[in-house]
C-alpha positions in Angstrom: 0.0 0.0 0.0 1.3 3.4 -1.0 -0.2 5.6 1.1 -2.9 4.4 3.7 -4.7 7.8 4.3 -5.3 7.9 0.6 -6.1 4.6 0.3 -8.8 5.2 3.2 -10.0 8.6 2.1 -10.9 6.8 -1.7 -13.0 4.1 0.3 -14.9 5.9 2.3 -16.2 8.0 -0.7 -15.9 5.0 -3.0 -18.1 2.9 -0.7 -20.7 5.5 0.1 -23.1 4.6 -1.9 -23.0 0.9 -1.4 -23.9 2.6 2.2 -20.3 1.1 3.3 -17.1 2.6 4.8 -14.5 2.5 6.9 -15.3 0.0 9.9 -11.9 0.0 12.2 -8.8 1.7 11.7 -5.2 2.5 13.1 -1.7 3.2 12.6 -0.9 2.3 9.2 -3.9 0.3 8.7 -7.9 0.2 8.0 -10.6 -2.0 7.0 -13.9 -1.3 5.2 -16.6 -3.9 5.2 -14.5 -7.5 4.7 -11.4 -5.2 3.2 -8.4 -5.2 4.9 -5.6 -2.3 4.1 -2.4 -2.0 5.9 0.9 -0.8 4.7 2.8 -3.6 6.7 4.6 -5.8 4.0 4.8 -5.7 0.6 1.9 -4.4 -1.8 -1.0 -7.0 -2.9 -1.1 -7.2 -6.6 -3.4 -8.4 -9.2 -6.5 -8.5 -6.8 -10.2 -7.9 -7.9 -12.4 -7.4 -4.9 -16.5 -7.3 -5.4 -19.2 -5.5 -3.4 -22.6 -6.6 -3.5 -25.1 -3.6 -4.7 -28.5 -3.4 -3.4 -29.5 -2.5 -7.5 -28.1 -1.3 -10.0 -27.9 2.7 -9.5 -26.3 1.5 -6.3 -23.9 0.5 -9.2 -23.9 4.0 -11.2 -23.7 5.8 -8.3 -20.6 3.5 -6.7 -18.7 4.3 -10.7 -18.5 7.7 -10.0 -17.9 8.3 -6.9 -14.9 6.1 -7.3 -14.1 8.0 -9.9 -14.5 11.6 -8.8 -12.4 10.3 -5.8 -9.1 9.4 -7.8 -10.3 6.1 -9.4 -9.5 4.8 -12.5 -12.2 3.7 -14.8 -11.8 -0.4 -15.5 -15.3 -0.8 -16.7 -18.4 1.4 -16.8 -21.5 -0.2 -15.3 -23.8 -2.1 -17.2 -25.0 -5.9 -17.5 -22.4 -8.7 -17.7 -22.4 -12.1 -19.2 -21.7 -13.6 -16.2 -25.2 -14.9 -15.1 -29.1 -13.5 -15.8 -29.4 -10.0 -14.2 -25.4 -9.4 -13.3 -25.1 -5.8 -13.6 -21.5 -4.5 -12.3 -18.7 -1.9 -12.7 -15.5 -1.6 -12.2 -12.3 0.9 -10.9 -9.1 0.6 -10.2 -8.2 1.9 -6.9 -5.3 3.9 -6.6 -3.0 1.2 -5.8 -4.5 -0.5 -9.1 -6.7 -3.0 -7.3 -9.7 -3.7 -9.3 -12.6 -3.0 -7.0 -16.3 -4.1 -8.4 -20.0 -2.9 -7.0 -22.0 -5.5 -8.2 -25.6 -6.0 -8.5 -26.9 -9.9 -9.1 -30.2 -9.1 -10.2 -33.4 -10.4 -8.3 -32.8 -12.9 -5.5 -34.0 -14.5 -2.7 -31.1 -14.1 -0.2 -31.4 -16.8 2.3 -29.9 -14.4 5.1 -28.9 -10.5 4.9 -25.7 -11.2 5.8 -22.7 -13.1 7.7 -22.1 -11.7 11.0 -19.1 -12.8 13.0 -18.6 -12.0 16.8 -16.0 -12.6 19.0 -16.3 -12.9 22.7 -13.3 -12.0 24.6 
């Protein structure tokens, strides 16, 4: 990681819309939803990390923020091959991770979401 503060300001306005941000942070280090960003060791390459959309201008609206925050276009929303109803975009961060919001369409969910606890 290059520079954590910028790293952390891009996510927070990146993630905004997905109504996401920063969750914990420290010295030299953050996190944001399941991300993890520290500037201990050398730099991750080559990742692509996905956020789930709640619909697709979710979507629009995660593009360009990420953009207007120092993003680099990697693919402008719109419906994918992938499967029926996939509807994503794409930016590169500014350490050149590509980062997806991604709506899948209509679907029955068969819970919200995976919450882990720890009990100290």
């Amino acid at each position: 990681m290059a520079d954590v503060e910028a790293s952390k300001r891009f996510y927070a306005r990146a993630l905004a819309p997905l109504d996401l941000g920063v969750t914990g942070e420290g010295d030299g280090w953050f996190s944001a939803d399941e991300l993890f960003v520290s500037s201990d060791g050398p730099a991750t390459a080559g990742l692509h990390i996905a956020f789930q959309a709640r619909d697709r201008d979710a979507v629009d609206r995660f593009h360009a923020a990420a953009i207007e925050a120092g993003g680099r276009d990697n693919g402008a929303p719109g419906e994918r091959s992938y499967h029926p109803g996939y509807y994503g975009a794409y930016v590169l961060d500014p350490d050149g991770t590509n980062i997806e919001a991604v709506y899948h369409g209509p679907a029955k969910r068969s819970t919200p979401s995976v919450v882990f606890r720890w009990d100290a």
